[in-house]
Structure formats: structure tokens, C-alpha cells
C-alpha positions as CSV (number, residue, x, y, z in Angstrom):
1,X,8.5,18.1,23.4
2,X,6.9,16.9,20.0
3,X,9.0,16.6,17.0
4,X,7.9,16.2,13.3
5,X,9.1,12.8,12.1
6,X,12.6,14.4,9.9
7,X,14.0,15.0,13.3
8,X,13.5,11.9,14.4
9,X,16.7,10.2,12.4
10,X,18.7,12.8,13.7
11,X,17.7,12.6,17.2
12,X,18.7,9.2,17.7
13,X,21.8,10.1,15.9
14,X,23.1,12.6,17.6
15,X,21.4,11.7,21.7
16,X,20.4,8.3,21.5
17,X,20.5,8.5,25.2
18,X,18.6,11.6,25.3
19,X,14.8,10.2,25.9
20,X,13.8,7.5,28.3
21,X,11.2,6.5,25.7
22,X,10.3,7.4,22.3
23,X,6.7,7.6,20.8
24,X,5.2,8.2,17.4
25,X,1.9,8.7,17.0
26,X,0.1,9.3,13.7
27,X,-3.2,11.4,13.2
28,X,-6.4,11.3,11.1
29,X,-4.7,12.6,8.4
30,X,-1.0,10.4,8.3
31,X,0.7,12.6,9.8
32,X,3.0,11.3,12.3
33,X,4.3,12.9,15.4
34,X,7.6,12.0,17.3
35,X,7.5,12.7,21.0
36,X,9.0,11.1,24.3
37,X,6.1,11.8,26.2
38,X,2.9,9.7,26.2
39,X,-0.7,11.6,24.5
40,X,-3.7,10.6,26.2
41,X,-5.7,12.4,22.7
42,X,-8.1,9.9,21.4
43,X,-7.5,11.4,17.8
44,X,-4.0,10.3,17.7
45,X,-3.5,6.4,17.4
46,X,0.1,4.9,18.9
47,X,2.1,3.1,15.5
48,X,5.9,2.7,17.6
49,X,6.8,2.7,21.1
50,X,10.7,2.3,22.2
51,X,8.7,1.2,25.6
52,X,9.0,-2.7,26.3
53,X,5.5,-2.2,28.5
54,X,3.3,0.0,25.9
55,X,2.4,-1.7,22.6
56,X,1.7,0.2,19.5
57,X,-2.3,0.5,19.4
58,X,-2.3,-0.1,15.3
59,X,-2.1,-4.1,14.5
60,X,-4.5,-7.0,14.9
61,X,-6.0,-5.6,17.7
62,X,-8.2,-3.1,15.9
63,X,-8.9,-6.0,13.9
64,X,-7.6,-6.0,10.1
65,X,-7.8,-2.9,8.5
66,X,-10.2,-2.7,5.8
67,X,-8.1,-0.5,3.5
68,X,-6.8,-2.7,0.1
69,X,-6.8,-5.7,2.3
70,X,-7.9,-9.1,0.2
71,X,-9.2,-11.8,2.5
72,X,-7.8,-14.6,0.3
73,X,-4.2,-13.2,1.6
74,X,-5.2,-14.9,5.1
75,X,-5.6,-18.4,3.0
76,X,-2.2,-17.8,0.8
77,X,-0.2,-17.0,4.3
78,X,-1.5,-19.6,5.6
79,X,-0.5,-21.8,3.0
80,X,3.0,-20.9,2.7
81,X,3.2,-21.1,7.2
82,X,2.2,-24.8,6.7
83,X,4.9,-25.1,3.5
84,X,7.6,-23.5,4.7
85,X,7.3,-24.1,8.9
86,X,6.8,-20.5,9.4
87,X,4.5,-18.8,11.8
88,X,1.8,-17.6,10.2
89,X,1.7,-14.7,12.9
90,X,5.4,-14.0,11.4
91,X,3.9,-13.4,7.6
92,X,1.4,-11.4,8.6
93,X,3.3,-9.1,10.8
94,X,6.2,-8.8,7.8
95,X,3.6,-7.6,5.4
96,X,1.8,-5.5,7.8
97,X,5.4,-3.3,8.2
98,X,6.8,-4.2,4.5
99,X,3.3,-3.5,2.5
100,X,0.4,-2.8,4.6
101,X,-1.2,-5.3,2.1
102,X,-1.0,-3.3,-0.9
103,X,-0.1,-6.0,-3.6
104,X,1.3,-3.5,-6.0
105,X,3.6,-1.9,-3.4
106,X,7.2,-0.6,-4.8
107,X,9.7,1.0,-2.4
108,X,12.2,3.8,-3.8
109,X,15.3,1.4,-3.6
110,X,13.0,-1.1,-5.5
111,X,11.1,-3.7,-3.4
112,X,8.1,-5.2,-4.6
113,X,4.7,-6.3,-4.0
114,X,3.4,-7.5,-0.5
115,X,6.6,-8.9,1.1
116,X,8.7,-6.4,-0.6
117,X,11.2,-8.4,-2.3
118,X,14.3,-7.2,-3.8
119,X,14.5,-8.2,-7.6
120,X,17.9,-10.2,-6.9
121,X,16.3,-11.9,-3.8
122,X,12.9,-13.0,-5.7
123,X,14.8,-14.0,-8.6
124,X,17.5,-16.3,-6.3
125,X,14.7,-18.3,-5.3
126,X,13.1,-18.5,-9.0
127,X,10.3,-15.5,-9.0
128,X,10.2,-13.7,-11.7
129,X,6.5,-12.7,-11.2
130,X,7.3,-10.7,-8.0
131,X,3.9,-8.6,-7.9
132,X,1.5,-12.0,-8.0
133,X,0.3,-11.9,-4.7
134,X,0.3,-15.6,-3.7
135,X,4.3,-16.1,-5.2
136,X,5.5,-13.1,-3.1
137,X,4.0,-14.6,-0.3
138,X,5.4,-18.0,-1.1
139,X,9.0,-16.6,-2.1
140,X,8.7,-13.8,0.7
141,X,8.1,-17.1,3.5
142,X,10.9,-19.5,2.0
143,X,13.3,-16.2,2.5
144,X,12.0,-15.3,6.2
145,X,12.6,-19.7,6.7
146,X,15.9,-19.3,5.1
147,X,17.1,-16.3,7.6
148,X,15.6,-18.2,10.6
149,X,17.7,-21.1,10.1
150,X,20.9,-19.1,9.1
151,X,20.3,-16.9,12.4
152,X,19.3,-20.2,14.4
153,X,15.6,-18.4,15.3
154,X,17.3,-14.7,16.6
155,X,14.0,-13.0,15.5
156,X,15.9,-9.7,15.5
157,X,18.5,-11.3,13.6
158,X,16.3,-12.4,11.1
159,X,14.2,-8.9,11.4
160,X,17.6,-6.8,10.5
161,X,18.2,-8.9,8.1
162,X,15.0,-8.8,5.8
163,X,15.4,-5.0,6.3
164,X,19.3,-4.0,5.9
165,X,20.9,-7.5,4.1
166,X,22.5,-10.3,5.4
167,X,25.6,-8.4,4.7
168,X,25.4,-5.4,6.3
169,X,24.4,-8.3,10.1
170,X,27.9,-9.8,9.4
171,X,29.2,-6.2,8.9
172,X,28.3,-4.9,12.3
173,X,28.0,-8.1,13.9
174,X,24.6,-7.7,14.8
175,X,21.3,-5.3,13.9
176,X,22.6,-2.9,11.7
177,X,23.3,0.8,13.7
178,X,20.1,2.2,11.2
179,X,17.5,4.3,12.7
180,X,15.1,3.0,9.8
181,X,16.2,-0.7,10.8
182,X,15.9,-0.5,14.0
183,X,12.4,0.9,13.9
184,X,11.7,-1.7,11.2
185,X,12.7,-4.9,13.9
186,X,10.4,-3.2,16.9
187,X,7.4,-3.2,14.7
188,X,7.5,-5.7,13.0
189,X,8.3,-7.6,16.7
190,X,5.1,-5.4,17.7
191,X,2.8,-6.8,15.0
192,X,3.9,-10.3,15.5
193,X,3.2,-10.3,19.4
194,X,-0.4,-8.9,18.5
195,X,-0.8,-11.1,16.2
196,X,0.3,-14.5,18.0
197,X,-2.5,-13.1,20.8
198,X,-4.9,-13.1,17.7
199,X,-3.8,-15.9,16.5
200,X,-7.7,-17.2,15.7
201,X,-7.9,-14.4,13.2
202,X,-5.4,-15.9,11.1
């Protein structure tokens, strides 16, 4: 049973309890495929798994992908990890999801740059300059510090937050009932365990 990924929303609307375990895989070209069975095709590389026991194949442990990435990104999240008592493990993996390290990222509701920061939420903190690489980072890290102290360390907490708004947490008392948030905490989660096993790479 493979789906193409506009399903997917809909699906977990309508039968969450419909698939013991959900996949998506994503080919050569992109495209990604939504499936509850596993692929054992060596073209199509594993970016989510709903499965606790098989981790997504994309993340540190191919390495860092080559793509836009700027090495001096590992010595400006470094930096704001030591200022802001952050794991470093944590920046990387939010960028990763947010960005994939493209500096001059822009989401269609209007986030920017590598830890896609709302205007409002840059600006709260005194950014104005939200595309400068090391400032987004900077900004991006006090935020993430901010949300972990607010949610007393509830990584998912803090996850759903980033994603949806604090507001919409308070609203339903916990992660927000969004496919797109959801997927958003079990990546980012993903990244961040590959990462912490990596953790010389960073």
C-alpha cells in the first residue's frame, strides 16, 4: 500500500489507528513516498519512521550532506551551545528539519534563514538581521533555551512548540493535534539521537 505524500495528512486524519507503522521514504529525485510497509530498495533512502526501533537513514549518519552546507556553521553552533547551555546535538538537529542549512531559507508563513525564525520571535529577542547566519543561530539557540526552561526540559514540549507556538501547547495542553507538527517533533527527535551518537562530528 504506497501513498503519494497529499494523502498522508488525510490518512492520519481520518484512521490514525489504521497503520501499525508509518514510513516515508524519498527517492533520487525528492520525491517522497508514504507507506506502512518497510522497502528493502536501495534507491529509496528512509527520511521518517512512526517506528520507535527503525531510525530514519538521512542524518549524521551518512555524514553531513555536502549540499549548501558551510562548515563554519559547526563553529557558530558551537558557539551559541557553550552561550546559551544548549546541546549542540539539539542546534544541529533543529536546523537540519527547519533549513537543511540553507542560510537564505523562507517558509510560506514567513520564517527565515537557518533556524527559521518568525519575524516577531527574532525581533523579541533584538534580531533584526534574521538571514545573518551566525545571529539566527545565536537568536534561534536563546529561543530553543528559553522553551527548555519554560517546558522544564519536555523535549517534545519544546519540539511542538518551536513548530506550532507556545500558544497553540497551552491550547491543547500538550503537542499540538497537527500532522505537520507532529512529524516535525519525531524528526527533529530523530536527528538529535543521530546526532548525540555523532557527537565528535560536531
Amino acid at each position: 500500500m504506497i501513498l503519494n505524500k497529499y494523502w498522508f495528512v488525510i490518512l492520519v486524519l481520518i484512521s490514525p489507528l489504521s497503520f501499525s507503522a508509518i514510513y516515508i521514504y524519498e527517492n533520487n529525485n525528492g520525491k517522497q513516498i508514504v507507506t506502512n510497509l518497510q522497502s528493502n530498495n536501495k534507491s529509496l533512502k528512509l527520511v521518517y519512521s512512526s517506528n520507535p526501533n527503525i531510525q530514519p537513514q538521512l542524518g549524521l549518519s551518512q555524514k553531513i550532506p555536502d549540499l549548501n552546507f558551510d562548515k563554519k556553521l559547526f563553529d557558530w553552533i558551537n558557539q551559541s551551545a557553550k552561550k546559551h547551555n544548549v546541546s549542540s546535538a539539539l542546534i544541529y538537529a533543529v536546523i537540519r528539519q527547519e533549513s537543511n542549512f540553507k542560510q537564505n531559507a523562507t517558509s510560506s508563513k514567513g520564517a527565515m534563514g537557518l533556524m527559521q525564525l518568525m519575524p516577531k520571535t527574532a525581533q523579541s529577542y533584538g534580531l533584526f538581521d534574521i538571514y545573518d547566519p551566525k545571529k539566527n543561530i545565536d537568536i534561534g539557540t536563546k529561543h530553543l533555551k528559553r522553551l527548555l526552561i519554560k517546558y522544564k526540559n519536555d523535549l517534545d514540549l519544546v519540539l511542538a512548540a518551536y513548530n506550532a507556538g507556545e500558544g497553540n501547547v497551552k491550547k491543547y495542553k500538550g503537542i499540538p493535534p497537527f500532522a505537520e507538527t507532529k512529524i516535525y517533533v519525531k524528526k527533529v527527535n530523530n536527528f538529535y539521537l543521530i546526532a548525540k551518537k555523532n557527537n565528535s562530528l560536531l
